[in-house]
NUSEVO-652956 format. One record per residue (C-alpha): residue in three letters; x, y, z. Coordinates in steps of 0.02 Angstrom, whole numbers, padded with zeros to 5 digits, always signed. Layout:
BEGIN
ALAXYZ
...
***
This chain:
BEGIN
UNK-00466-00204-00981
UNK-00491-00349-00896
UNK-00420-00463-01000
UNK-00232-00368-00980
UNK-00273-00376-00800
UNK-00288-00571-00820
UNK-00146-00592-00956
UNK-00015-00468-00900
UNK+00063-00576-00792
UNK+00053-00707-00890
UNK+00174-00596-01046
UNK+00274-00559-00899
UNK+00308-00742-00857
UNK+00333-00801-01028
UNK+00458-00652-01049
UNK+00556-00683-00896
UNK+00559-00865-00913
UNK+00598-00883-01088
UNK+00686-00748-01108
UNK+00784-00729-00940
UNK+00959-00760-00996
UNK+00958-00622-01124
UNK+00861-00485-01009
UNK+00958-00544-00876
UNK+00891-00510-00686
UNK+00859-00320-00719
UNK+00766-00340-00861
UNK+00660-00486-00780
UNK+00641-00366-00627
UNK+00593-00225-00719
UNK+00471-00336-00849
UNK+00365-00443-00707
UNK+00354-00285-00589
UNK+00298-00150-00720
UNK+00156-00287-00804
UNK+00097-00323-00631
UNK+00071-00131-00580
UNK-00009-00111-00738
UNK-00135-00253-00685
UNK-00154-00179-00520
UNK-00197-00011-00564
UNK-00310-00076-00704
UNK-00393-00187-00557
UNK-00425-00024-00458
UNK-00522+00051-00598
UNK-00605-00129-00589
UNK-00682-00141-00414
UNK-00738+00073-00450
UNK-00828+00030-00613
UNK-00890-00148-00542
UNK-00938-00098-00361
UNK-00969+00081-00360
UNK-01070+00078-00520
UNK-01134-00079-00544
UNK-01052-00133-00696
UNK-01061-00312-00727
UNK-00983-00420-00870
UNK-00937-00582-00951
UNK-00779-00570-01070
UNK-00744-00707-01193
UNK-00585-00767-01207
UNK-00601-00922-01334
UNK-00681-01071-01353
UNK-00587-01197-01239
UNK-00723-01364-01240
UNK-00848-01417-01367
UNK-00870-01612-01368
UNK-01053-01653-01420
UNK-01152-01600-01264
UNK-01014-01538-01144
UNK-00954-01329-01188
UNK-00828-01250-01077
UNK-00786-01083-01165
UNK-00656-00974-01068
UNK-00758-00826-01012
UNK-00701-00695-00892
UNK-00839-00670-00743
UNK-00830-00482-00701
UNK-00940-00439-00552
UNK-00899-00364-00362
UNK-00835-00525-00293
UNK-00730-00552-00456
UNK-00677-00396-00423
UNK-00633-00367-00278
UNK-00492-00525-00296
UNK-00433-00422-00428
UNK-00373-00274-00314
UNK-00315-00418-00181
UNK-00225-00521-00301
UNK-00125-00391-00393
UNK-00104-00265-00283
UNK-00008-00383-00158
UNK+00056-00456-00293
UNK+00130-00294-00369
UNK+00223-00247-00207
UNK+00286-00413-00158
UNK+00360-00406-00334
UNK+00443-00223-00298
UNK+00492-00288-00138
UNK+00595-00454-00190
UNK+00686-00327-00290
UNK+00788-00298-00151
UNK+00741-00459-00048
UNK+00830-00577-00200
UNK+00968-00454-00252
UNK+01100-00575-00216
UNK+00999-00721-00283
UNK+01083-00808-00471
UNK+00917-00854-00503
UNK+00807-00718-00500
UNK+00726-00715-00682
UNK+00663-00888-00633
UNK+00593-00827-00465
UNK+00501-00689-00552
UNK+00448-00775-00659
UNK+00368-00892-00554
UNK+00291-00747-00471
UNK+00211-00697-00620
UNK+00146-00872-00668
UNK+00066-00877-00499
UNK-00042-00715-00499
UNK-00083-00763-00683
UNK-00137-00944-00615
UNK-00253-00832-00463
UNK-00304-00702-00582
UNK-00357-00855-00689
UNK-00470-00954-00554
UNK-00562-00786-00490
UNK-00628-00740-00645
UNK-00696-00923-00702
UNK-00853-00941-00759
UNK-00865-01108-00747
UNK-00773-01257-00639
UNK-00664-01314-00781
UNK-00613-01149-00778
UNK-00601-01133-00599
UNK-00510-01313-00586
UNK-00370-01250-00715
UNK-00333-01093-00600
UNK-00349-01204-00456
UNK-00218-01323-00493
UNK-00100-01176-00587
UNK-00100-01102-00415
UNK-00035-01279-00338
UNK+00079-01300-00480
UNK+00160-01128-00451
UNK+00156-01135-00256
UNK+00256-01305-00285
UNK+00392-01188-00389
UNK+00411-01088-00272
UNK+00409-01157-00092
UNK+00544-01271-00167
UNK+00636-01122-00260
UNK+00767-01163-00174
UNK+00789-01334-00226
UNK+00943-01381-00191
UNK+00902-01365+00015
UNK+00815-01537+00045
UNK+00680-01460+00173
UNK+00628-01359+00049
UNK+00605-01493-00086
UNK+00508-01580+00062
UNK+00411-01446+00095
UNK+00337-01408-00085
UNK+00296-01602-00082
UNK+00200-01604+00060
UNK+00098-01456+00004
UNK+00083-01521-00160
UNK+00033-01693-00108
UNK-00086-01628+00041
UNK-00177-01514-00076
UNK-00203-01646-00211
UNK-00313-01743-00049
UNK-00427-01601-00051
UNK-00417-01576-00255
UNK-00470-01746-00250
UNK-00636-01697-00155
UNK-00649-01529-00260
UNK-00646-01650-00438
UNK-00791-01766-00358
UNK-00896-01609-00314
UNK-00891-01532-00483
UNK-00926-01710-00548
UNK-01068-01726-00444
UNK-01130-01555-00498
UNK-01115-01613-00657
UNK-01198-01763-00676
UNK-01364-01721-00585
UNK-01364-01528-00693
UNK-01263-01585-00862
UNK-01192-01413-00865
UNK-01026-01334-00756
UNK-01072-01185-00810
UNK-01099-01072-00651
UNK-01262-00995-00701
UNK-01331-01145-00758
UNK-01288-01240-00584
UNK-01338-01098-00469
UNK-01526-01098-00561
UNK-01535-01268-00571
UNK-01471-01310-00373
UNK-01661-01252-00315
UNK-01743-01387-00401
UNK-01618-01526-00347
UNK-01638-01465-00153
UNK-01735-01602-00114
UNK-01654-01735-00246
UNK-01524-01879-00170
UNK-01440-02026-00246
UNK-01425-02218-00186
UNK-01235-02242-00114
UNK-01222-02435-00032
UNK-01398-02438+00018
UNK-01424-02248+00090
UNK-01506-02099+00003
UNK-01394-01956+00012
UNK-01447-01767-00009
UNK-01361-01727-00183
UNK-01331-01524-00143
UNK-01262-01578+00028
UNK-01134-01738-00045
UNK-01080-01585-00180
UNK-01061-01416-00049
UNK-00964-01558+00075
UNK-00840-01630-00083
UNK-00826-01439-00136
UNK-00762-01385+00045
UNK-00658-01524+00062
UNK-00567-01441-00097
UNK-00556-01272+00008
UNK-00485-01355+00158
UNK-00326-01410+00068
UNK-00312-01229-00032
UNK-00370-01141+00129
UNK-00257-01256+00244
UNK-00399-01271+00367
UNK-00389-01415+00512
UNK-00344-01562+00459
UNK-00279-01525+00282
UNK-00172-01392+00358
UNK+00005-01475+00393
UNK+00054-01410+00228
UNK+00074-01216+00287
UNK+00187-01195+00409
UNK+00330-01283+00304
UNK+00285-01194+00145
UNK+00389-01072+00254
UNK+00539-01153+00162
UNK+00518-01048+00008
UNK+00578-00846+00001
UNK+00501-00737+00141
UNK+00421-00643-00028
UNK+00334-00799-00088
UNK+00266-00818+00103
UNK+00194-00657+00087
UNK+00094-00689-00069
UNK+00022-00892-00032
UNK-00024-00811+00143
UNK-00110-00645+00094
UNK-00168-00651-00088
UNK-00157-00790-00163
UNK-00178-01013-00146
UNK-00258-01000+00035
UNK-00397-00867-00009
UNK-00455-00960-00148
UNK-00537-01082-00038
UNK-00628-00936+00047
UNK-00674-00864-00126
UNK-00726-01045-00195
UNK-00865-01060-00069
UNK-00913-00901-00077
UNK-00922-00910-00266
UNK-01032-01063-00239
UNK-01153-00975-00097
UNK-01321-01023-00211
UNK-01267-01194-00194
UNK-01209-01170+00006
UNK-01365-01087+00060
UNK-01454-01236+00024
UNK-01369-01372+00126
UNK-01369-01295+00324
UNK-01280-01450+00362
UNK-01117-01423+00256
UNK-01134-01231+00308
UNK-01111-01314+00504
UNK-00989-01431+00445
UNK-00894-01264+00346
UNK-00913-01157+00527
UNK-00863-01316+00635
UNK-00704-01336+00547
UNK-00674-01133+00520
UNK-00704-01123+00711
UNK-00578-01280+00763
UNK-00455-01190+00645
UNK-00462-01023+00723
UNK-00417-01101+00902
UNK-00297-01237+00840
UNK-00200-01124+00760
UNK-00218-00990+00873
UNK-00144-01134+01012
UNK-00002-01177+00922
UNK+00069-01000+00871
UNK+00090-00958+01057
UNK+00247-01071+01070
UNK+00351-01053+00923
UNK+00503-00959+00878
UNK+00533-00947+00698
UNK+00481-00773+00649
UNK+00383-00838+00504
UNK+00316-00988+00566
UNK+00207-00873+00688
UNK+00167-00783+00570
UNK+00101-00929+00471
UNK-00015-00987+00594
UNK-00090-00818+00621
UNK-00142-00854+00431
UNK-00221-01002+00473
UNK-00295-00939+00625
UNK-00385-00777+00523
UNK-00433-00921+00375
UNK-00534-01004+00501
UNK-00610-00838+00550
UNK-00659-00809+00359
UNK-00751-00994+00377
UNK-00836-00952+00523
UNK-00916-00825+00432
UNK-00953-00918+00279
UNK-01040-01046+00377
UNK-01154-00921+00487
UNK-01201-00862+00304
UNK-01086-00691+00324
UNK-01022-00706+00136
UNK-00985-00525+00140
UNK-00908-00516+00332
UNK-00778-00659+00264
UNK-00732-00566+00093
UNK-00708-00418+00210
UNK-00596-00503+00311
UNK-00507-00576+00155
UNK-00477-00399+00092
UNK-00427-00323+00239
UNK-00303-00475+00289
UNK-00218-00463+00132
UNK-00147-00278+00165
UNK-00112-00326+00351
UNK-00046-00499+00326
UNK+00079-00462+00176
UNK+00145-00311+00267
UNK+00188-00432+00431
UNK+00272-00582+00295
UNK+00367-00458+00227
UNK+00419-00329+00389
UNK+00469-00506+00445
UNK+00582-00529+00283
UNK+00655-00343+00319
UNK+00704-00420+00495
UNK+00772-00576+00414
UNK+00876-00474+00319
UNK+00927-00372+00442
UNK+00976-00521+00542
UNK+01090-00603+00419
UNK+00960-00740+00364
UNK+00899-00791+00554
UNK+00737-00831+00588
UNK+00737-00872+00775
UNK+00671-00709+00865
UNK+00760-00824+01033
UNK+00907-00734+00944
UNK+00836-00581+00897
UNK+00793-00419+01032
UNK+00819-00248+01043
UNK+00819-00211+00851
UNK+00668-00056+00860
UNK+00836+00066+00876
UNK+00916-00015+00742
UNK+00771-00049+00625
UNK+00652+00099+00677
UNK+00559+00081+00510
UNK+00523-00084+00506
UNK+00483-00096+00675
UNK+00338+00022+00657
UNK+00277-00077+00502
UNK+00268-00221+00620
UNK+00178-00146+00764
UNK+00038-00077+00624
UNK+00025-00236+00529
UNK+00010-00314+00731
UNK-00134-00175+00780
UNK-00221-00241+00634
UNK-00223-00406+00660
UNK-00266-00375+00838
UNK-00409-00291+00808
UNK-00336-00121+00882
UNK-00490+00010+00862
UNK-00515+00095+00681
UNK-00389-00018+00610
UNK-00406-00148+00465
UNK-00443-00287+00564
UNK-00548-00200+00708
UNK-00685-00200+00581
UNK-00678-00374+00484
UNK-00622-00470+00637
UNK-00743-00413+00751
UNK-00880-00425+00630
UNK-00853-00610+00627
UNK-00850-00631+00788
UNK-01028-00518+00812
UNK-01096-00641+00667
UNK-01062-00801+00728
UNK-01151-00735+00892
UNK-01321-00655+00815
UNK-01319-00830+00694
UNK-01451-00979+00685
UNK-01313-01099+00646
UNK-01320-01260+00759
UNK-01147-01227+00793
UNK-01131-01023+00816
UNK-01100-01028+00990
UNK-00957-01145+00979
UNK-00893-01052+00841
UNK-00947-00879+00943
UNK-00810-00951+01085
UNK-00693-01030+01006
UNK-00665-00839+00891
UNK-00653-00757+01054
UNK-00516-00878+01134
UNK-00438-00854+00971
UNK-00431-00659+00973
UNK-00365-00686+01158
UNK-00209-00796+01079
UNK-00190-00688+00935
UNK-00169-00538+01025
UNK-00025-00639+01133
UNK+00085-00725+01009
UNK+00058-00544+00890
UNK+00137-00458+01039
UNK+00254-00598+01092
UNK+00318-00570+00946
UNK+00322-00401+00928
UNK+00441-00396+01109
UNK+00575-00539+01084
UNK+00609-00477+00905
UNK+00618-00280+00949
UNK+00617-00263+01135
UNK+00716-00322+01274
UNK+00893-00357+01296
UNK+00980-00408+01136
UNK+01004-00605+01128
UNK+01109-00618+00946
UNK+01282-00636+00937
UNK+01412-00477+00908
UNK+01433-00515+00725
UNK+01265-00524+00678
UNK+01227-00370+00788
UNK+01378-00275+00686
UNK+01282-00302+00495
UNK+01112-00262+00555
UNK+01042-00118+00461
UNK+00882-00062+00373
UNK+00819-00123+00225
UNK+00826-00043+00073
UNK+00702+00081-00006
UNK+00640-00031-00132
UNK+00579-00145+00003
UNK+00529-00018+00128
UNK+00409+00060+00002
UNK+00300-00087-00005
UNK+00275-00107+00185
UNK+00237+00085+00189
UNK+00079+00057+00070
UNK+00035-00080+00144
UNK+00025-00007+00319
UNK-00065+00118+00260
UNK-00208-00023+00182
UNK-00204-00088+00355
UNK-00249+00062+00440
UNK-00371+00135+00333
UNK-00443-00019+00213
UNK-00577-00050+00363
UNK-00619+00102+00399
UNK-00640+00172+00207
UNK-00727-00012+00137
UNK-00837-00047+00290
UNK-00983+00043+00244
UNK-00988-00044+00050
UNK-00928-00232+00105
UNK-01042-00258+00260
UNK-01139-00080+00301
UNK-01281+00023+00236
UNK-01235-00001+00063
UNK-01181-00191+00044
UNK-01315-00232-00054
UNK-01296-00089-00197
UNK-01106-00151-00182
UNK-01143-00334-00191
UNK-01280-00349-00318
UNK-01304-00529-00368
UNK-01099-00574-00356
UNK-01148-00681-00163
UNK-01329-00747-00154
UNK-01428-00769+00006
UNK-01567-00866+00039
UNK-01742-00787+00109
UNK-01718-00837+00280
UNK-01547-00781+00283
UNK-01537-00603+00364
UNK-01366-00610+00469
UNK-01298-00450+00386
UNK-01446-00362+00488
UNK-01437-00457+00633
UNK-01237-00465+00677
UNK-01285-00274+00675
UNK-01414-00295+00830
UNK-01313-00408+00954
UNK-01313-00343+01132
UNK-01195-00209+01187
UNK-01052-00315+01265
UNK-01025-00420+01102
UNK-00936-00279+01012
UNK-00812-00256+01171
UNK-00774-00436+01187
UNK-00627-00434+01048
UNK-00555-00269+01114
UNK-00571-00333+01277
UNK-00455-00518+01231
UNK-00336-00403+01119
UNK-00299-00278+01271
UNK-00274-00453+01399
UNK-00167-00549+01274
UNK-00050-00382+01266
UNK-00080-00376+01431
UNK+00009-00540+01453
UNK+00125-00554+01313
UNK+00196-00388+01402
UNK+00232-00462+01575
UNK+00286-00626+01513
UNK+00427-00540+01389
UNK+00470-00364+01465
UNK+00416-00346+01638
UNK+00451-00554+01695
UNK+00559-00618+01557
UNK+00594-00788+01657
UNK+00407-00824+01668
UNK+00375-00895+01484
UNK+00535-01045+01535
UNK+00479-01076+01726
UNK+00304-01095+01648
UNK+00356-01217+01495
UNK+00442-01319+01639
UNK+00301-01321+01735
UNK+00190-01369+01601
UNK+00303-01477+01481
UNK+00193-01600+01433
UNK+00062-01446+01345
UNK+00216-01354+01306
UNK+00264-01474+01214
UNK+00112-01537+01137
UNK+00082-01366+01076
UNK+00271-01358+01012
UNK+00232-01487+00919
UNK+00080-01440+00820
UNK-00022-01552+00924
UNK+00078-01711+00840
UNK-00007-01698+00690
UNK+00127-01730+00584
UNK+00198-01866+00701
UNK-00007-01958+00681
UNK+00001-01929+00491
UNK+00177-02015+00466
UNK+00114-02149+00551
UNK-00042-02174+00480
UNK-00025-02122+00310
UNK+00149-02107+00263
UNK+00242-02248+00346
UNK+00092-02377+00257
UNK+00122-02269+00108
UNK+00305-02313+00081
UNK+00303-02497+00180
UNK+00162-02537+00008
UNK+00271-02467-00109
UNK+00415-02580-00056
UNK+00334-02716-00060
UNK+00274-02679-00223
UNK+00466-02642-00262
UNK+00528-02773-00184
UNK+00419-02909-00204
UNK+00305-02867-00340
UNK+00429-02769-00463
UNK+00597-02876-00424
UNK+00536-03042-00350
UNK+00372-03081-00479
UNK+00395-02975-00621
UNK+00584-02981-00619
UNK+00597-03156-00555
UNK+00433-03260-00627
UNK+00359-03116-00744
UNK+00373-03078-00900
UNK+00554-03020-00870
UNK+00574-03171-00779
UNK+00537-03290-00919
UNK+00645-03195-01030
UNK+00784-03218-00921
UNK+00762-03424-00903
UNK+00744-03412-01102
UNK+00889-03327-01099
UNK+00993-03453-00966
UNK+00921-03597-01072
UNK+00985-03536-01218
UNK+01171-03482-01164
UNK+01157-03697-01098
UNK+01126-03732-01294
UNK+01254-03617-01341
UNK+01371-03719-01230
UNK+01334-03882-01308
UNK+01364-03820-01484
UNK+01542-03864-01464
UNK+01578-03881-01633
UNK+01647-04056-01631
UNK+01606-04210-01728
UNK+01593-04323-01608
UNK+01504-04244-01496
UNK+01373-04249-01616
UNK+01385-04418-01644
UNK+01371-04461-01456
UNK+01222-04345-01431
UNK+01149-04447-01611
UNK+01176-04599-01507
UNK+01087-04570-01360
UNK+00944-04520-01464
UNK+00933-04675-01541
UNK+00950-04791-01376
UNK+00803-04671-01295
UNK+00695-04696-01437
UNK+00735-04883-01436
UNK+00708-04881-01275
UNK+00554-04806-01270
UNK+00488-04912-01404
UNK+00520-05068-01304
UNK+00451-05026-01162
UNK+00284-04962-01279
UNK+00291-05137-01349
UNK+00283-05218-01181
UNK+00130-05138-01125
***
């Protein structure tokens, strides 16, 4: 069983990329969307047999490594937390494929596009159940590969080749870091093996290494070159340019890199690697630091801007910073919660946003959109329930993962819970604005688009209105029904061994115990930033332009992204291409080309077209050149003689 729920999508990309031309884009549809319900139901059966009833497993698939010392056999690692990515992985997966049945109807390349669907749920599927970090590191970089395919799917738009650069080239910074912390791992244990690393990290607690003169704390150097590998995955500050653009690819693809798949693997990396976490409190600062910054950068930025998805995009940064908050405070559970109930709430608002788009005739800008809840009534109430649940609206998804963050990083002993305590709540406070702001100038309000595009506007079609329906329902119920298992009473029978805490750990009892007005504080922010985001867009619609005027310079700032992009082309990429000129220029055409080895071949060549030139053919042209042979060997020997 779970090796079809690994390698079904994998048969269903080899058949609709091989075979695409012949089964044509019905057949590639049908192929892809089938294999990956298959998996998802299969995965259901999964998380009841791993987490209800303890079942626990390790499948092998082959021998992959054996070279002397070093094995790395392709096992499949079956336990809650491997499980529970199942259900997230293809379940999301499943619809989004259903769902770009009608989103890429009028697409010539659809076998391709499912395809690369396929290949990237096989590449996830792949990295959740590894066993070890080769393993891990070939899922890891399948899921870059794939995300590459498909935020440039359509490649013939030059943003969107730009786009899957940049997110190919920014993740390869923190793959970098990931390659050096699994090296590190290796060398001090001899083994990537996950067992054998998570019983030997206890005895190397206290072990460091000489780097230029300082001893440095070897579990610390490896949990810090780990997470630097989940920042670029997980798009947290810093290594996060790469997300909003990967907004380039089809609203679909959105959907799945921001719910199920590429940016939760960070999350489920250093969760995976919690033995090795819970003994460095330093990186587990340095993980809720960064989570926390995250949260409120993000959080900042989506107030301001006006592409549908983009928004949307930040919220998913935003919520990933939430999930490191709590995997820094020690909440492994809280932030796989949050992961699981994101997933249903986050995929229905990528792809209630792609109904809209569609609706729309392919426009993005909700400054054009407006009064579409009469015209849309269906996906407007998809987008309001995916909005209630990432607002934390009581007894929905996010009420209980969200909050519970927020309540851990309060009752924690991490140096840095308070900052990350109140930068969460500012956060939920911004969330609940830009959710809402969104909500009113896309289906509220006087209309702002033009007559045409008001005159094709119309609902999607079943095929993609089915999806959002299950999903919604996930995103009302999924925190309500999985609360109790994932962080109540019962965690522990749910969890078994699959997240390890240390002995002085006891946050999931504590965030439990934090004084009364803790709990309210999120409800509180989410019922202010409606609050707001109602008078600024339906009650005082001129209030959100006098106020950009009056603050331009932080309007614009925040417009921006808070220059990062602007800071990184000028210290990175600018340097980056001025080297490889020179290296062009002067290196390639000046040295090699001019004095190099293709330079000498070139003066051998020039010297010998000037012998050609003398070989004239003629007689007495020899003769001459005989001559002055003669009268500069005389010569010479006279002038010998004289000395």
């Amino acid at each position: 069983m779970y090796s079809a729920i690994v390698f079904l999508p994998l048969i269903g990309f080899l058949v609709a990329g091989v075979f695409g031309r012949w089964i044509g884009p019905r057949g590639a549809q049908i192929v892809t969307s089938v294999l990956l319900v298959a998996a998802a139901l299969l995965s259901v059966v999964a998380l009841i047999s791993v987490g209800l009833q303890g079942e626990t497993a390790r499948v092998q698939v082959l021998t992959w490594i054996d070279s002397g010392s070093f094995e790395a056999d392709w096992r499949l690692r079956i336990d809650t937390l491997t499980a529970v990515m199942l259900v997230v992985v293809t379940s999301v997966s499943a619809l989004v494929h259903i769902y770009s049945i009608g989103y890429m109807s009028h697409d010539p390349h659809q076998p391709r596009f499912f395809a690369y669907l396929s290949l990237f749920t096989f590449a996830m599927l792949a990295l959740v159940t590894a066993d070890n970090f080769v393993q891990l590191f070939f899922g890891w970089e399948g899921v870059g590969l794939a995300s590459y395919l498909l935020i440039g799917f359509w490649y013939k738009k030059p943003s969107a080749n730009a786009a899957a650069i940049k997110a190919f080239v920014v993740n390869r910074v923190g793959d970098f870091g990931l390659i050096l912390g699994i090296a590190t791992l290796f060398l001090t244990i001899g083994s990537v093996d996950f067992d054998t690393v998570f019983a030997a990290i206890p005895e190397i607690a206290d072990k460091s290494f000489n780097f230029v003169g300082y001893d440095v704390p070897v579990v610390t150097t490896a949990c810090l070159l780990l997470f630097m590998g989940a920042m670029g995955k997980s798009a947290q500050f810093l290594l996060h340019t790469w997300l909003p653009d990967a907004m380039e690819g089809p609203t679909p693809v959105s959907a799945l890199i921001h719910a199920a798949t590429m940016v939760t693997a960070g999350v489920f990396l250093v969760a995976r690697m919690s033995p090795v976490f819970e003994f460095s409190e330093f990186a587990l600062t340095v993980v809720t630091v960064v989570g926390a910054t995250t949260a409120f950068f993000a959080a900042t930025v989506g107030l301001v801007q006006n592409d549908i998805k983009r928004v949307i995009a930040y919220s998913t940064c935003s919520q990933l910073g939430y999930m490191f908050v709590a995997l820094g405070v020690g909440a492994y559970e809280v932030a796989m919660f949050h992961l699981f109930t994101h997933a249903f709430f986050k995929a229905l608002l990528f792809l209630g946003s792609g109904s809209v788009i569609h609706a729309m005739s392919d426009e993005q800008d909700m400054r054009r959109m407006g009064g579409l809840y009469k015209l849309i009534p269906v996906t407007w109430v998809m987008m309001v329930i995916g909005t209630l649940a990432l607002t934390g609206f009581p007894f929905t998804a996010g009420y209980y993962s969200k909050d519970a963050i927020i309540e851990a990083a309060y009752a924690a002993h991490n140096p840095a819970h308070m900052y990350a305590f109140a930068m969460t709540v500012i956060a939920a406070l911004f969330t609940s604005f830009y959710s809402w702001r969104l909500i009113f100038m896309t289906f509220h309000g006087t209309s702002r688009a033009s007559n045409e595009t008001l005159s094709h506007v119309h609902e999607s079609p079943l095929v993609m209105l089915m999806p959002l329906v299950i999903l919604a329902v996930g995103a009302i119920g999924a925190g309500m029904v999985f609360a109790p298992l994932f962080i109540g009473h019962a965690y522990e029978e749910f969890w078994l061994e699959a997240i390890y805490r240390g002995a002085e750990n006891h946050i999931m009892h504590e965030f439990h115990n934090v004084p009364e007005w803790v709990p309210y504080l999120p409800t509180l922010m989410m019922i202010a930033g409606f609050a707001v985001a109602w008078l600024f867009y339906i009650a005082r619609p001129d209030m959100p332009r006098q106020l950009a005027k009056t603050h331009e310079p932080l309007y614009k700032f925040l417009l921006n992204k808070w220059y990062f992009d602007e800071i990184y082309d000028f210290i990175f990429v600018r340097p980056a291409f001025a080297i490889g000129r020179i290296f062009w220029k002067q290196g390639d055409g000046r040295i090699i080309d001019g004095i190099g080895p293709d330079g000498i071949s070139a003066r051998v060549l020039d010297i010998t077209r000037g012998v050609v030139r003398l070989q004239s053919g003629y007689l007495y042209h020899y003769a001459f050149a005989m001559l002055l042979g003669v009268a500069g060997l005389v010569t010479w020997f006279m002038v010998g003689g004289a000395h």
